[in-house]
N, C-alpha and C positions, 0 to 999 in steps of 0.2 A: 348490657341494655340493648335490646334488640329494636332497630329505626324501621322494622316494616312488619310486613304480617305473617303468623307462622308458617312454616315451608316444609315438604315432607323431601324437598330437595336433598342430595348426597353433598356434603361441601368438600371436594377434591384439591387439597394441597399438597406440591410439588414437592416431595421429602428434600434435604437441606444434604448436603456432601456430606454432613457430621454423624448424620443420625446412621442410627441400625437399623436395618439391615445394609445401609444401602452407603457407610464408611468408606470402601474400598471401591465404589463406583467413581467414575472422572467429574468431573464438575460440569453443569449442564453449561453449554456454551453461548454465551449472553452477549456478543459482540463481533464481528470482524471487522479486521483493520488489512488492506489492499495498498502493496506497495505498487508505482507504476511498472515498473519493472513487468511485472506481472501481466501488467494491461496489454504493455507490447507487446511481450511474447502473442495473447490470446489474437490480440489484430493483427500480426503480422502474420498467423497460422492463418486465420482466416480471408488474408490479401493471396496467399501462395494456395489455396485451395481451389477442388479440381471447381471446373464450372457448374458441375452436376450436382454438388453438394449441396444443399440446401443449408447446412450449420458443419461445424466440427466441435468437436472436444477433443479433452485434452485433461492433464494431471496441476494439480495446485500443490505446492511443496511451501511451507513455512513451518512454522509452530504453536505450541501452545503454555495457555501462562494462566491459569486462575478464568477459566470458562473464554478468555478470550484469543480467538486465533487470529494469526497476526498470516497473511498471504505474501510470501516473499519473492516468486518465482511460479513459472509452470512450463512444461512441454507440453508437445503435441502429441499426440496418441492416432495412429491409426486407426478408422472404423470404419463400415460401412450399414447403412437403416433404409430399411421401407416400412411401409405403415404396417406390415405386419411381423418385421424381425427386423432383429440388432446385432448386428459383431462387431467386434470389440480385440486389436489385435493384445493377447494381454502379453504374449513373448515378448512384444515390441514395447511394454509398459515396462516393464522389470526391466528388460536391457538400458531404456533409457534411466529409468530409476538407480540401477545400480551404476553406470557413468557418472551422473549427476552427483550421487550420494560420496564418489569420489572427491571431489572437488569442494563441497559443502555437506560433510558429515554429519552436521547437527538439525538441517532441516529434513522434515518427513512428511511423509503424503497426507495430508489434513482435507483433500476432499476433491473437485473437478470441475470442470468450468465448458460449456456448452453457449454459442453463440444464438441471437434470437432469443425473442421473450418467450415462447411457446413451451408449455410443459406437458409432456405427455406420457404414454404407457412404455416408449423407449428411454424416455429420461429414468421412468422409476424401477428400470433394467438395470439400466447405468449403476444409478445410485446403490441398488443393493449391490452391486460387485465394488462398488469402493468402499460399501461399510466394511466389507469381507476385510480390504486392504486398510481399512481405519482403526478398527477394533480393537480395544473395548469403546475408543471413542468415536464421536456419530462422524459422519463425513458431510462436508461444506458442499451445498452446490453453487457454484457463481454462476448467473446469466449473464451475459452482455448482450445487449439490444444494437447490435450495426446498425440499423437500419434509421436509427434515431428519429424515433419516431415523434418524443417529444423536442425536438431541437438538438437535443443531444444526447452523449454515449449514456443507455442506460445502467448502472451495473446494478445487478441484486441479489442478496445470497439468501439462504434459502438451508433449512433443515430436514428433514423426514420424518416420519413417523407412520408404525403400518396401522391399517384400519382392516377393520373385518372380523368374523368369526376364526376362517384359515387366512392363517400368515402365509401371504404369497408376495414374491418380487416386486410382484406389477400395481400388487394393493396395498397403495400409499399415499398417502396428502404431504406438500409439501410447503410449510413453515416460514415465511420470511425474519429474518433476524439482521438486526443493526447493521450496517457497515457504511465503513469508512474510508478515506482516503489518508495516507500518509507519507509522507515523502521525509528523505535525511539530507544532513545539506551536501553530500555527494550528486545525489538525486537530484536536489532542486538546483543545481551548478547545470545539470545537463537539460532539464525542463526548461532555463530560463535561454539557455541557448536554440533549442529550439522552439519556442517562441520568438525569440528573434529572427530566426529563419520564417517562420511564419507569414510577421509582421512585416518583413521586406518584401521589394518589388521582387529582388530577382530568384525571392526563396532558398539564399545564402546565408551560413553563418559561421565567422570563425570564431574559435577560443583565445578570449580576451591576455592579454598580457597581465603579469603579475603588479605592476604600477596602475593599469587600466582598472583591473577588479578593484584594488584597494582602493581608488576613486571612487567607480560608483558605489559600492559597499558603504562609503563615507557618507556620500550623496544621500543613500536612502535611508542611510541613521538620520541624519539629518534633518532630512523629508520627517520622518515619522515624529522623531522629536519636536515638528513644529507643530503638527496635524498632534500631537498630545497636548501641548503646550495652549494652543487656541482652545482645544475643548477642557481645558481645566479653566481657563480665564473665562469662556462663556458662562460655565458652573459657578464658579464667582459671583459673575456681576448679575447671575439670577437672570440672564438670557436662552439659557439653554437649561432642562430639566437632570438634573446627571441620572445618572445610572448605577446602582449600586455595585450589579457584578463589575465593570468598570473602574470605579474606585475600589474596590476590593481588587484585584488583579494589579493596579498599579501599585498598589499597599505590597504587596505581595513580590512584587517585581523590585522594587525602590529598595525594600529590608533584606530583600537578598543578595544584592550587590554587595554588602559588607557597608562599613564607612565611606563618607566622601571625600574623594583624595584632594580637594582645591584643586581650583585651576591650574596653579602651577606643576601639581603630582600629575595633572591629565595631560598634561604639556609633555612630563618628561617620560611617561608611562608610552604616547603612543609615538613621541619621538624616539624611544627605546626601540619599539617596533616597526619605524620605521626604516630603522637603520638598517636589523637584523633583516626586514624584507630586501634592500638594496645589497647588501652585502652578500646575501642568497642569490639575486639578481645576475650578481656580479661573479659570484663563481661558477654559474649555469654558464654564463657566455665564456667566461675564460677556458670551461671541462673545453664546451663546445669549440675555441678557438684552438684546444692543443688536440685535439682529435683531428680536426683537417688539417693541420701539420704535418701529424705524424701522417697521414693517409699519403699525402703528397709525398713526403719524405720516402715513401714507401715505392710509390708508382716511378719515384728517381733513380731511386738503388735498385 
């Protein structure tokens, strides 16, 4: 049943990864997911850059999983651009590539990253020499906005595509596509540290003690469990409106834990853990106390 009026329009649908001809093509890429990691390297290339530079880029190295590229890492890449040409050290891409690839074998160049919001006829230079290096699949481009122009870091990635009669380098529009942030809890161990160096006067921060973390760790289960506990009670008594993702997510979260162990199973469960953490504790300091023994015993004899 047709809801408007007839159209001598072309209606262009996206072929599906399944179909023929186009089975053995990669799946079109519907997402990116940006580890910090990543972010660093791009700002700290950008803190050591010369003064003259107006942006740098550099290499994205993650992978890929069902259209979605996950950003794991990137280096810096040598270049130099004026408004009318772009070089590009690419010796110095493969050498660092192939170091890298030593160390993390399974991540591979999935696209590149360029500081500053501005896109222009050097970026769609760029971009075609990493589709070269992406092929058969399309290559990422990440912006990041230094200059925070709205408050803060912008990041945005971005796809290709050529436009024209002649396919040429330089004739290309480019795409924005989803992206995200994500961090593991390795990651947010060291995010949360520096935040804390942040948030202090003297822009210090050390690494908590293993009795220390399991406190607040405790602390902010706790916190969270009350700040859950108050908006289930508000839903209740008909003061507050719930929210269904909300309840579906704690549905979700509750039936996954398995059974409820009773209080007394929860007693003996993180008393168990607390032992094994003291006990870990306690043979860190003992390695530690027979190491300067022996050193000492060492500097005697």
């Amino acid at each position: 049943m047709s809801l408007g009026r007839p159209s001598q329009a072309v209606f262009l649908q996206p072929p599906t990864a399944t179909s023929a001809p186009f089975a053995n093509r990669p799946s079109p890429v519907t997402s990116v997911t940006v580890h910090p990691i990543a972010l660093f390297s791009i700002l700290d290339h950008y803190l050591r850059r010369d003064e003259k530079q107006d942006r740098v880029i550099g290499t994205l190295l993650g992978s890929r999983q069902d259209g979605e590229v996950e950003v794991k890492s990137a280096f810096a890449v040598l270049h130099a651009e004026t408004a009318e040409r772009v070089a590009v050290d690419m010796d110095y891409h493969r050498t660092m590539l192939e170091l890298h690839q030593r160390i993390n074998p399974r991540e591979v160049i999935v696209g590149w990253y360029s500081t500053g919001g501005n896109l222009n006829n050097n970026s769609a230079l760029i971009q075609g020499f990493y589709q070269h290096e992406t092929a058969p699949h399309p290559a990422i481009h990440l912006s990041l906005d230094t200059d925070a122009t709205d408050g803060q870091l912008g990041v945005k990635t971005y796809l290709s595509a050529p436009v024209g009669v002649t396919p040429k380098l330089e004739n290309c529009v480019f795409t924005p596509v989803p992206c995200t942030l994500r961090y593991t809890n390795v990651e947010k161990g060291g995010l949360d540290l520096l935040s804390n160096a942040a948030s202090s006067s003297t822009h210090l921060a050390h690494p908590e003690r293993e009795m220390e973390e399991l406190e607040k760790a405790v602390t902010d289960v706790v916190g969270m469990l009350d700040r859950v506990l108050s908006y289930v009670q508000a839903v209740l008594k008909g003061e507050r409106k719930g929210d269904p993702a909300v309840g579906r997510y704690l549905l979700d979260t509750l039936s996954a834990e398995g059974p409820a162990l009773g209080r007394k199973g929860a007693e003996a469960l993180i008393g168990s853990q607390l032992q094994d953490t003291i006990m870990v504790s306690y043979l860190a300091s003992l390695v530690r106390s027979q190491v300067e023994v022996s050193s000492r015993l060492a500097l005697v004899t």
